[in-house]
DSSP file (Angstrom, degrees, kcal/mol; ACC not computed):
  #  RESIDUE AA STRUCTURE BP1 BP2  ACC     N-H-->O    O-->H-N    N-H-->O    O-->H-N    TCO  KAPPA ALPHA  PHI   PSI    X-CA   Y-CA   Z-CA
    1    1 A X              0   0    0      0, 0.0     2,-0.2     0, 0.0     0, 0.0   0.000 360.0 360.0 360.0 130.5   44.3   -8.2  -37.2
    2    2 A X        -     0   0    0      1,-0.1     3,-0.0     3,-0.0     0, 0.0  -0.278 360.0-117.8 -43.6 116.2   41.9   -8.0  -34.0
    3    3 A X        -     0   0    0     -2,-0.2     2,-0.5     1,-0.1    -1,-0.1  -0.379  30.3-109.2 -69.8 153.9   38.7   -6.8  -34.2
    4    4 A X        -     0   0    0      1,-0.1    -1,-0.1     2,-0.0     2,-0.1  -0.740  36.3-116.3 -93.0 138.7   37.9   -3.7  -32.1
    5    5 A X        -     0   0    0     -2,-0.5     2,-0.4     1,-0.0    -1,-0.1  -0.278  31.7-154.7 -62.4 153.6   35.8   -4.6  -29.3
    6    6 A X        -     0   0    0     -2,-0.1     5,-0.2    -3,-0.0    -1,-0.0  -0.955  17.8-113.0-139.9 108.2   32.2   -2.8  -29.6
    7    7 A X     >  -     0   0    0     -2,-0.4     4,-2.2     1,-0.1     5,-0.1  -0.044  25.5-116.4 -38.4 152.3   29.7   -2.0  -26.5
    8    8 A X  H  > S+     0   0    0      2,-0.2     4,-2.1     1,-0.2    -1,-0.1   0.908 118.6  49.9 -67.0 -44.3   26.5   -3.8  -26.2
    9    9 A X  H >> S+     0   0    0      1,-0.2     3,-3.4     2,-0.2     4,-0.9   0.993 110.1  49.4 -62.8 -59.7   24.8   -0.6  -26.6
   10   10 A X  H 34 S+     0   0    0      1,-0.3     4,-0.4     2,-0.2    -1,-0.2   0.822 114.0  44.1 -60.6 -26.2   26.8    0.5  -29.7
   11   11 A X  H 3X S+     0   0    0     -4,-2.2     4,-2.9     2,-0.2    -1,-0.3   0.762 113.5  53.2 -71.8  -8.9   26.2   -2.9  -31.5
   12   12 A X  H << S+     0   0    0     -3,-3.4    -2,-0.2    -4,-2.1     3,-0.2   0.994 116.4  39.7 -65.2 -75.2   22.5   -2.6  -30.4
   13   13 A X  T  X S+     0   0    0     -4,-0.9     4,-0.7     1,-0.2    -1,-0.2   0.497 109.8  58.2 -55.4  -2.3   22.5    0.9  -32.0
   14   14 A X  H  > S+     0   0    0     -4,-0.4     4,-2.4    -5,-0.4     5,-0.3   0.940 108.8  46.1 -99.0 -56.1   24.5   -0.3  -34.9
   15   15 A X  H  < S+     0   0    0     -4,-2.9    -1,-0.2     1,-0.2    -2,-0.2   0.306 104.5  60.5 -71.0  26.9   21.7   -3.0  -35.7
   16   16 A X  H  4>S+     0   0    0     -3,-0.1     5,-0.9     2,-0.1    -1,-0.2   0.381 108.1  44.7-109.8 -28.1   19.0   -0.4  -35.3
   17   17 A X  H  <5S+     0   0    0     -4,-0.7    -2,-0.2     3,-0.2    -3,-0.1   0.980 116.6  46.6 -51.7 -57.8   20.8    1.6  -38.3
   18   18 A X  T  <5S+     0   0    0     -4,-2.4    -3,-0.2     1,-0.3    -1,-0.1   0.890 120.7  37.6 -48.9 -44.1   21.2   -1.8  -40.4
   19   19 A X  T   5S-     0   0    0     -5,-0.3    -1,-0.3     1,-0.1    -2,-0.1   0.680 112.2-130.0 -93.4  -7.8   17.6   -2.7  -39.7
   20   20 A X  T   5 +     0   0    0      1,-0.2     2,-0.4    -4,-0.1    -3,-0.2   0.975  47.4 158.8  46.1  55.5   16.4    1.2  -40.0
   21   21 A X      < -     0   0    0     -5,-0.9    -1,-0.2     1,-0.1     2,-0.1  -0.867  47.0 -87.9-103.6 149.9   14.8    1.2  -37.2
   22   22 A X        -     0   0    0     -2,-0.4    -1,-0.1     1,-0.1    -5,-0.1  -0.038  45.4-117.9 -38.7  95.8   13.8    4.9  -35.2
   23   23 A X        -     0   0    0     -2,-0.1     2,-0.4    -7,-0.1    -1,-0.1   0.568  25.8-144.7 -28.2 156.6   16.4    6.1  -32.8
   24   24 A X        -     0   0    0      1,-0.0     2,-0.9     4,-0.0    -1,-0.1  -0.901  11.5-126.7-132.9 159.3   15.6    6.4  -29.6
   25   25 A X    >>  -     0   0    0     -2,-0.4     4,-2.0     1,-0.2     3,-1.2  -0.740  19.6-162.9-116.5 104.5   16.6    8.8  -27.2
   26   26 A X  H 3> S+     0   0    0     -2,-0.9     4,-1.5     1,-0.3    -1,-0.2   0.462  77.7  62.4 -64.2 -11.0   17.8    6.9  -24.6
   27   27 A X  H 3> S+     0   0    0      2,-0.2     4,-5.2     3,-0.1    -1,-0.3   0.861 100.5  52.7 -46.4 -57.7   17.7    9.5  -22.1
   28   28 A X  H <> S+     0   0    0     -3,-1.2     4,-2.9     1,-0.2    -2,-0.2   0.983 104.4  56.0 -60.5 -49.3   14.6    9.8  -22.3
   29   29 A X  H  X S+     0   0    0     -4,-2.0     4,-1.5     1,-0.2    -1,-0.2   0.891 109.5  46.8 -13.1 -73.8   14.1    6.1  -21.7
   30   30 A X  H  X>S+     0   0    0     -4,-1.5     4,-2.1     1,-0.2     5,-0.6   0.862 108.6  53.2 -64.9 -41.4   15.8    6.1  -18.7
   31   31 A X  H >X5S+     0   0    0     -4,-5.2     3,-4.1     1,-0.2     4,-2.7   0.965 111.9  59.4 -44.3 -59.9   13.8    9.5  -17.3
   32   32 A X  H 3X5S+     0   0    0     -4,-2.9     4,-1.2     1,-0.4    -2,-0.2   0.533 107.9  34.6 -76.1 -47.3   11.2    7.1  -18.3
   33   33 A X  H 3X5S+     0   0    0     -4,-1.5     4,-0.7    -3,-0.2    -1,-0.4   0.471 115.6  54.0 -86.7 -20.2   12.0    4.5  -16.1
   34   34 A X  H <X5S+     0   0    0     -3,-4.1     4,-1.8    -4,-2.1    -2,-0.3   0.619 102.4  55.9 -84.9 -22.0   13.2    6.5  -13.3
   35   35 A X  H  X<S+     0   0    0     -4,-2.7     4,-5.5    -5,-0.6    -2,-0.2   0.989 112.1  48.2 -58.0 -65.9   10.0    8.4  -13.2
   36   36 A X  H  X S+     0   0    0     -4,-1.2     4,-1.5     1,-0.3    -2,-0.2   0.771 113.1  48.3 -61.1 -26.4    8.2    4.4  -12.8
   37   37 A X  H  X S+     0   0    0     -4,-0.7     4,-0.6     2,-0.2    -1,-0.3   0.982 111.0  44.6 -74.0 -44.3   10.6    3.5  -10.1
   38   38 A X  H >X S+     0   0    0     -4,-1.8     4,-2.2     2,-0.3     3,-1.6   0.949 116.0  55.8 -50.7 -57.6   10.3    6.8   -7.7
   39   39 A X  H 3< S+     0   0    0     -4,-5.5     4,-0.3     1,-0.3    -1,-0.2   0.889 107.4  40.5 -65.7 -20.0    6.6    6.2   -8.4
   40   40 A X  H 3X S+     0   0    0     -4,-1.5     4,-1.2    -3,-0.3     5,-0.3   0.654 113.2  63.6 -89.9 -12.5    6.8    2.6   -7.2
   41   41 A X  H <X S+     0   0    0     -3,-1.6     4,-3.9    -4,-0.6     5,-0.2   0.992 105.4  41.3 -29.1 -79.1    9.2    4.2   -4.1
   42   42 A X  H  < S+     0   0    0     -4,-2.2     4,-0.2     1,-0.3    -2,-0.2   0.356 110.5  58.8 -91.3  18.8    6.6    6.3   -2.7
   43   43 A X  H  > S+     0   0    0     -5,-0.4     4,-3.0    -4,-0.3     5,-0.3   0.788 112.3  45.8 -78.9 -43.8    3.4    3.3   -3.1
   44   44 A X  H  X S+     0   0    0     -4,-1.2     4,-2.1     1,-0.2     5,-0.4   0.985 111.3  48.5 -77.1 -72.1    5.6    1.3   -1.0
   45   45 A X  H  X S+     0   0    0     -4,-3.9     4,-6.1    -5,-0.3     5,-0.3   0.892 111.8  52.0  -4.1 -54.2    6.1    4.3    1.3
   46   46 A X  H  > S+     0   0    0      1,-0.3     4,-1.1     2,-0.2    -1,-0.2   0.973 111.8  46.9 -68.0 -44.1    2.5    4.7    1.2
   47   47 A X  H  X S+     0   0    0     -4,-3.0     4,-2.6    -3,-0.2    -1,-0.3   0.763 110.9  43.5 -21.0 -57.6    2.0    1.3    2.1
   48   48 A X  H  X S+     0   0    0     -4,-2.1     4,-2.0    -5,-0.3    -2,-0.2   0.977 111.3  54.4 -88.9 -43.5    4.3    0.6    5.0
   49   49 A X  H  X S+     0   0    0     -4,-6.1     4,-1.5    -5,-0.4    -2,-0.2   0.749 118.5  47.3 -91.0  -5.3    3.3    4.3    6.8
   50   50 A X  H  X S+     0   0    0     -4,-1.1     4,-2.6    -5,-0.3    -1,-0.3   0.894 112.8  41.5 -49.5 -56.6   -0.4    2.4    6.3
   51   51 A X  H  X S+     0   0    0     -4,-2.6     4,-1.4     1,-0.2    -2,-0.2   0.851 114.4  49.2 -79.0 -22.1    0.6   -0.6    7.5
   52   52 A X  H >X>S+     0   0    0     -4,-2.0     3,-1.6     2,-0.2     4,-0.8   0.982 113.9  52.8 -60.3 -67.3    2.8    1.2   10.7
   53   53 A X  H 3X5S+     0   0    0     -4,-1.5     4,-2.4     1,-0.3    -2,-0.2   0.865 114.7  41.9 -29.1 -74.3   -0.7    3.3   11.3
   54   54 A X  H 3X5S+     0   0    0     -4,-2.6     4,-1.2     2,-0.2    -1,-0.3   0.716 115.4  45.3 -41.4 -31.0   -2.6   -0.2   11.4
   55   55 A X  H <<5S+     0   0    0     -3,-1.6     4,-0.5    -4,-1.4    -2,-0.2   0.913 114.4  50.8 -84.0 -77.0   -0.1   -2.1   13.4
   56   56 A X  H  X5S+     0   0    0     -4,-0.8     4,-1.3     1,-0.3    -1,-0.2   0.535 113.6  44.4 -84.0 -10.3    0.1    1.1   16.0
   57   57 A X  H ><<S+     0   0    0     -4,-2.4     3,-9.9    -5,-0.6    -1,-0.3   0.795 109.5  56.8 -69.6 -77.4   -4.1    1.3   16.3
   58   58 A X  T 3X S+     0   0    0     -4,-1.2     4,-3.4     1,-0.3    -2,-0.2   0.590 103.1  54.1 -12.7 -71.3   -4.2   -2.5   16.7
   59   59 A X  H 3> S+     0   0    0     -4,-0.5     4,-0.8     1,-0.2    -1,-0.3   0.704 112.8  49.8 -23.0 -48.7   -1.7   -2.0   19.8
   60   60 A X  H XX S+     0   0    0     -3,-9.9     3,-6.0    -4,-1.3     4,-0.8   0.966 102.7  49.3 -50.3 -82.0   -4.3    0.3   21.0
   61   61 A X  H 3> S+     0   0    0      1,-0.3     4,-1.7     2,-0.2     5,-0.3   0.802 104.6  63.9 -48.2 -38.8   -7.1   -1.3   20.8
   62   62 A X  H 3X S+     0   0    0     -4,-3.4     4,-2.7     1,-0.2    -1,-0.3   0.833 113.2  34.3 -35.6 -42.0   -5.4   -4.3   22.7
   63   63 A X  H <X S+     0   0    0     -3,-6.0     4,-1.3    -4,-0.8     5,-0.3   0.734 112.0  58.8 -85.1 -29.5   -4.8   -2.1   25.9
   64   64 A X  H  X S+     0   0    0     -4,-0.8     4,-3.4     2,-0.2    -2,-0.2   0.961 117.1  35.1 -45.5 -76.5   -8.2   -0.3   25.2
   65   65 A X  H  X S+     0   0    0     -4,-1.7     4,-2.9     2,-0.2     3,-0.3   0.899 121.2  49.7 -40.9 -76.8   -9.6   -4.4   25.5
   66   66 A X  H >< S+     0   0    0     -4,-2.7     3,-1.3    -5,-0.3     4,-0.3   0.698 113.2  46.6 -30.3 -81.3   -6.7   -5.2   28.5
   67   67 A X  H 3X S+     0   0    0     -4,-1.3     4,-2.9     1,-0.3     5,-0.3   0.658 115.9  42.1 -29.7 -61.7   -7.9   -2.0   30.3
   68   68 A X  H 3X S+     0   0    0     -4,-3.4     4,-4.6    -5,-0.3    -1,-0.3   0.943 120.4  47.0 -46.8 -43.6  -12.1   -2.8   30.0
   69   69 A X  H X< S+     0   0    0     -4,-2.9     3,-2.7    -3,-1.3     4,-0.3   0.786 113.0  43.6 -54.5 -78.1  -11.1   -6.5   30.9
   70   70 A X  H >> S+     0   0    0      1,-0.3     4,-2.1    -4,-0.3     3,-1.4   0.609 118.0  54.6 -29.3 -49.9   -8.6   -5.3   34.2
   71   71 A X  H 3X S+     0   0    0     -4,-2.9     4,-2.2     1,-0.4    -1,-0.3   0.903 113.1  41.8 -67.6 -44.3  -11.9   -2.8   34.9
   72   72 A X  H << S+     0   0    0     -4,-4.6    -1,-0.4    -3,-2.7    -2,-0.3   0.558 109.9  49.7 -74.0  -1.9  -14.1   -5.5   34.9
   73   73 A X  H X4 S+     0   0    0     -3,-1.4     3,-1.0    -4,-0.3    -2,-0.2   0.868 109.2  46.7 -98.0 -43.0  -12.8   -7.6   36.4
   74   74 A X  H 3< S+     0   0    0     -4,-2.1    -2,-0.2     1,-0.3    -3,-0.2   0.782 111.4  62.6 -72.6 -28.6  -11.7   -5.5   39.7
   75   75 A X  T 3< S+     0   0    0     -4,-2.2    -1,-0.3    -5,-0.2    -2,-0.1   0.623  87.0 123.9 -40.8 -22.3  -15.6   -4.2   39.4
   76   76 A X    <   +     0   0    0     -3,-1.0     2,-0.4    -5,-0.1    -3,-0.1  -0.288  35.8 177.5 -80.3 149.4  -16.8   -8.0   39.9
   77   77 A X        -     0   0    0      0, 0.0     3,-0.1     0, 0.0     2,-0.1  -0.927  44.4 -98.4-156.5 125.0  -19.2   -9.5   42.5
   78   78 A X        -     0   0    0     -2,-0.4     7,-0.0     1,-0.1    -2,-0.0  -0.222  53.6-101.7 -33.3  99.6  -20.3  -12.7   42.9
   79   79 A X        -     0   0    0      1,-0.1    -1,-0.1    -2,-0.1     3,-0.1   0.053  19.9-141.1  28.1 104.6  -23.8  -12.7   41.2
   80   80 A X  S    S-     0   0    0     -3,-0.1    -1,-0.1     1,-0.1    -2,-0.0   0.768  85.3  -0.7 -66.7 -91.3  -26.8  -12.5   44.2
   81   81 A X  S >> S-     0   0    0      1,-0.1     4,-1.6     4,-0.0     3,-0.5  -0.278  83.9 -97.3 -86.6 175.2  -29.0  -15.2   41.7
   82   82 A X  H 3> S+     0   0    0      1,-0.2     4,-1.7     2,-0.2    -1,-0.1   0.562 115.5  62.8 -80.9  -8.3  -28.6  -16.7   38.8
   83   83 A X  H 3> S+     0   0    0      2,-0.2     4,-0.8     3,-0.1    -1,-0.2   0.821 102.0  54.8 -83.7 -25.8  -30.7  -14.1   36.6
   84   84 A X  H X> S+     0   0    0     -3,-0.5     4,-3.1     2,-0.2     3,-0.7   0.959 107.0  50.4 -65.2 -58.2  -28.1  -11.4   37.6
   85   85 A X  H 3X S+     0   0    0     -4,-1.6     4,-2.1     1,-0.2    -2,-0.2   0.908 111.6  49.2 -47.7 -53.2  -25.1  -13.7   36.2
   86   86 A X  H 3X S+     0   0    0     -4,-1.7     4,-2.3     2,-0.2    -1,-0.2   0.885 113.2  46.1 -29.6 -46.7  -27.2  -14.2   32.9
   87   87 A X  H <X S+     0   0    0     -4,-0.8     4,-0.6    -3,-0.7     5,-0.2   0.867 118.2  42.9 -98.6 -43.8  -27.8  -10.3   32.5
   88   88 A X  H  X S+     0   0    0     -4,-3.1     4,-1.5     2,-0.2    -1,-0.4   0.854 112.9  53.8 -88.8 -16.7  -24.3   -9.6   33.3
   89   89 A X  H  X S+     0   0    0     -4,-2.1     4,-3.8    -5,-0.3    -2,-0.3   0.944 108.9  53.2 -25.4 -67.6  -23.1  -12.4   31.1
   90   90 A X  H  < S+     0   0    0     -4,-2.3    -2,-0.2     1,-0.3    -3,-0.2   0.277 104.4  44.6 -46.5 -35.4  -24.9  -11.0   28.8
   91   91 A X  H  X S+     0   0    0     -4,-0.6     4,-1.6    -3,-0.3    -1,-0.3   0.576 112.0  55.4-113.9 -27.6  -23.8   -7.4   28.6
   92   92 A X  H  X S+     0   0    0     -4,-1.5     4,-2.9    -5,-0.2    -2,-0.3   0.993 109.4  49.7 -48.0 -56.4  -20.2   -8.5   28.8
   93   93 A X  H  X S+     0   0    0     -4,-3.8     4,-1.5     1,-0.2    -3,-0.2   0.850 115.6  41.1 -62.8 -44.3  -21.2  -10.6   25.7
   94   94 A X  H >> S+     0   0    0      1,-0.2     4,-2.8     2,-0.2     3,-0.9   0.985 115.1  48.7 -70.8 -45.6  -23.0   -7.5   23.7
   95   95 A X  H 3X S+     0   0    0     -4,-1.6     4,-1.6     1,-0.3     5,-0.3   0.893 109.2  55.7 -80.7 -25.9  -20.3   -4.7   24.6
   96   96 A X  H 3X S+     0   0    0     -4,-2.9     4,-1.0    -5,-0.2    -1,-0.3   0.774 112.7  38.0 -94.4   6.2  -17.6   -7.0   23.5
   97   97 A X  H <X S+     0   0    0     -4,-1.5     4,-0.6    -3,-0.9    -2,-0.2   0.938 115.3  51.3 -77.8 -34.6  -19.2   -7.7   19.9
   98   98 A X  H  X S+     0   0    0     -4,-2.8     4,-0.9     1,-0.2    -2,-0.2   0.574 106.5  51.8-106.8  -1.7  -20.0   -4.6   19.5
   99   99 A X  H  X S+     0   0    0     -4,-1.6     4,-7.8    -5,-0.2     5,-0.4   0.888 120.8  44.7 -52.8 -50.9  -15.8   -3.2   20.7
  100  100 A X  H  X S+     0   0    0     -4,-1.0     4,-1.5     1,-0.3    -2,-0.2   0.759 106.1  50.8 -81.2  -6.3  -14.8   -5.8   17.7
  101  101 A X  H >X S+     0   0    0     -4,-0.6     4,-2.1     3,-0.2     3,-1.0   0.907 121.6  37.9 -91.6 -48.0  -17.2   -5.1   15.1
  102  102 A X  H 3< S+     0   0    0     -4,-0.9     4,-0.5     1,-0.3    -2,-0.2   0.904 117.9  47.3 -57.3 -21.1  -16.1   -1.2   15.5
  103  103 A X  H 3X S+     0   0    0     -4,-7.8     4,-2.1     2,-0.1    -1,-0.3   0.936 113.2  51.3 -89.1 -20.5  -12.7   -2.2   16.1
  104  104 A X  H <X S+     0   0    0     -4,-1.5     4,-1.4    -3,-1.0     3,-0.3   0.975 111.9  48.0 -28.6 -80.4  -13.2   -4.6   12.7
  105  105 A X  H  X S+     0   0    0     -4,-2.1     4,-0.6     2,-0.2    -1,-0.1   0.591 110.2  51.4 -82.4   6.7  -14.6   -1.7   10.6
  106  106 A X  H  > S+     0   0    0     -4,-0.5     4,-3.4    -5,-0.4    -1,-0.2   0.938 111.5  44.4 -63.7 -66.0  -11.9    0.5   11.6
  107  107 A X  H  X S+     0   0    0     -4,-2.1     4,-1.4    -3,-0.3     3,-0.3   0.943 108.2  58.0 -63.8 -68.7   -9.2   -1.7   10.8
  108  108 A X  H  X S+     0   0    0     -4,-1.4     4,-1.1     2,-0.3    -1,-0.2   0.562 110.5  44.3  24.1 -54.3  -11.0   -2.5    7.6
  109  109 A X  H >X S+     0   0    0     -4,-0.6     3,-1.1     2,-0.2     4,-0.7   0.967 109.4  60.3 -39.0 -66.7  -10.8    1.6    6.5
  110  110 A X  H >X S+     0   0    0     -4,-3.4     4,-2.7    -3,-0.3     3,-1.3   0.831 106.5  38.8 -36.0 -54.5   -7.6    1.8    7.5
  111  111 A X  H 3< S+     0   0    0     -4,-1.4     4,-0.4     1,-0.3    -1,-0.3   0.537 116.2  50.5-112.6 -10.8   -6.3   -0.7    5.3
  112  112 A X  H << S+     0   0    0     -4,-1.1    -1,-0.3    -3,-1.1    -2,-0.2   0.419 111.8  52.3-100.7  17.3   -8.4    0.4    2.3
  113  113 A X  H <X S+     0   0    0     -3,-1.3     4,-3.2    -4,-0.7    -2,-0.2   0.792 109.2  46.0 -69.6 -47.6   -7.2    3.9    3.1
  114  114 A X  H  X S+     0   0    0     -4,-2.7     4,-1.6     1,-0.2    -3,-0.1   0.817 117.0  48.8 -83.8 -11.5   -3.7    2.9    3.0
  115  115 A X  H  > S+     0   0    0     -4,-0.4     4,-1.0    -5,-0.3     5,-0.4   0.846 107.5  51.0-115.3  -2.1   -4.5    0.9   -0.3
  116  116 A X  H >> S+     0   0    0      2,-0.2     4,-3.6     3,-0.1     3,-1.8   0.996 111.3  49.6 -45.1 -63.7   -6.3    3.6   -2.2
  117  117 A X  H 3X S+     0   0    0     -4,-3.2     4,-2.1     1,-0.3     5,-0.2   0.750 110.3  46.4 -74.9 -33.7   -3.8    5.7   -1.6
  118  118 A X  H 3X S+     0   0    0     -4,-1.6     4,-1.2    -5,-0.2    -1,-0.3   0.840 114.9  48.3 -58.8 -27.3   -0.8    3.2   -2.8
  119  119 A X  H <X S+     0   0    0     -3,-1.8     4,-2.3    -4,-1.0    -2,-0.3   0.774 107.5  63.4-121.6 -38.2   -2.7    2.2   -6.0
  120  120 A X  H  X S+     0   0    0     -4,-3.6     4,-2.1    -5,-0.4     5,-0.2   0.971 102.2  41.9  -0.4-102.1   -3.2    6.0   -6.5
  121  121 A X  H >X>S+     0   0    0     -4,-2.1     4,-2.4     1,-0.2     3,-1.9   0.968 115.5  54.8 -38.5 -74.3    0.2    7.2   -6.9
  122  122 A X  H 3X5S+     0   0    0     -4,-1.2     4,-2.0     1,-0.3    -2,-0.2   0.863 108.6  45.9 -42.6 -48.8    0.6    3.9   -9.1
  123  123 A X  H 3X5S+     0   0    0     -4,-2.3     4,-1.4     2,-0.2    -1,-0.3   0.836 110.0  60.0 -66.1 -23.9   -2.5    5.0  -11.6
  124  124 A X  H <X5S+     0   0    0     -4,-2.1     4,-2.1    -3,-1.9     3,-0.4   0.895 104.8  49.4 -65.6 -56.5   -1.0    8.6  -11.7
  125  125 A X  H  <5S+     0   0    0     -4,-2.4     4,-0.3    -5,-0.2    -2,-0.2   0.819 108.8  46.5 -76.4 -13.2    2.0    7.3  -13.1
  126  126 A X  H  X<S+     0   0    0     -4,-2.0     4,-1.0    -5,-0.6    -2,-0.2   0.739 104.4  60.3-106.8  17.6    0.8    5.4  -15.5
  127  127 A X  H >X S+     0   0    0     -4,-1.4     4,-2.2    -3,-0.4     3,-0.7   0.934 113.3  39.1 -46.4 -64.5   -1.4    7.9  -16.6
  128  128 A X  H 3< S+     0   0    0     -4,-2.1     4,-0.2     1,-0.2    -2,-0.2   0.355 111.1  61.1 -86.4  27.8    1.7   10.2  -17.2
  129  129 A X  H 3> S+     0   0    0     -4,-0.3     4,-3.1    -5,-0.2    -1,-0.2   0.752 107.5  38.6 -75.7 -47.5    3.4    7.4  -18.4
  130  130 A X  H <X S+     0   0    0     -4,-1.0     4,-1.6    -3,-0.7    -2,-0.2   0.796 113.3  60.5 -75.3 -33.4    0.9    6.7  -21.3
  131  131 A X  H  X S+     0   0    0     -4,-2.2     4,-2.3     1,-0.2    -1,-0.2   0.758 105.7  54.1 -78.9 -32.8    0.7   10.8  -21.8
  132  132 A X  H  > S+     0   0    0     -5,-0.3     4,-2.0    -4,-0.2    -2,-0.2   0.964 108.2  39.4 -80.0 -36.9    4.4   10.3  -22.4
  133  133 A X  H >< S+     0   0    0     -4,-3.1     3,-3.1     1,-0.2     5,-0.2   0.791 117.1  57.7 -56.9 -83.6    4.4    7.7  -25.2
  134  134 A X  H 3X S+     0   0    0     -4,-1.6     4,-2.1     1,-0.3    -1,-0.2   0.259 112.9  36.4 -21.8 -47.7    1.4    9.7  -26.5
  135  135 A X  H 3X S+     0   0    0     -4,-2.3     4,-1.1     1,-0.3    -1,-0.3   0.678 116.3  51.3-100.7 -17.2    3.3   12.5  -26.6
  136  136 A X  H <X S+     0   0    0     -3,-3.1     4,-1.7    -4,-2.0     3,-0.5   0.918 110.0  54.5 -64.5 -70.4    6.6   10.8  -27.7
  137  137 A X  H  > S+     0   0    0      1,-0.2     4,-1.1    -4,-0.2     3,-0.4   0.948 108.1  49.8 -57.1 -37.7    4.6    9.1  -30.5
  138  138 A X  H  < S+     0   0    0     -4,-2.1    -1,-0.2     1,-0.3     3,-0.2   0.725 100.7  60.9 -36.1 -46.1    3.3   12.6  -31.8
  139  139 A X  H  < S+     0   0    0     -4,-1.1    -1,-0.3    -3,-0.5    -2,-0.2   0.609 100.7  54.2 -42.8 -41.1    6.3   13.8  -31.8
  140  140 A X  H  <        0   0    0     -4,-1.7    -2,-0.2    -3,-0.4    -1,-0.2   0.860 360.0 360.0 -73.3 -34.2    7.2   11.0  -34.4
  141  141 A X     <        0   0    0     -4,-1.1    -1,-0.3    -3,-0.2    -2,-0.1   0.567 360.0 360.0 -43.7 360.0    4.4   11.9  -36.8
């Protein structure tokens, strides 16, 4: 005679009788797990509509920079002496460190804005993750 085939789950559950270990309510499991996936959804959400923002500044500032250059450039006249080419050297040279460290600590916000906010959501769920075993083990008492 043929043995009746038996589902993974039901021989799983079958050796959790033998062995007497606590059912589980496999619903709940799965909430459990669906909860952890949605939360890891909307980090990666939070992430990429970071990481869109940053790409879309950058862009900016790129035409911001084209624009000054184009402006300065169509602005230019030959230098009378050589102390006027220093001095305008010289202020090209300051205004454009001082575009890239603001455009530096911009980008630099940005991107620990858009990863606070992913690693947020993720500590929120496993706060109520841990609030659910807690509350799951309590239950058990």
């Amino acid at each position: 005679m043929a043995k009746e085939q038996q589902s993974f789950i039901d021989m799983l559950a079958r050796l959790g009788q033998d062995l007497k270990l606590p059912s589980m309510d496999i619903e709940r499991v799965i909430e459990h797990h669906r909860k952890n996936l949605e939360a890891l959804e909307k980090s990666a959400r939070a992430a990429s509509a970071g990481a869109g923002a940053m790409v879309a500044r950058q862009r900016e500032m790129l035409q911001e920079t084209l624009d000054e250059i184009s402006g300065t450039l169509r602005n230019y006249r030959a230098p009378a002496n050589a102390r006027e080419l220093v001095e305008k050297q010289t202020e090209l040279a300051r205004k454009s460190f001082e575009t890239a460290v603001k455009n530096t600590s911009e980008i630099a916000a940005l991107t620990n804005k858009t990863g606070s906010e992913s690693l947020d959501i993720l500590r929120q769920r496993i706060r109520e993750g841990m609030a659910e075993i807690r509350e799951s083990y309590e239950k058990r008492k």
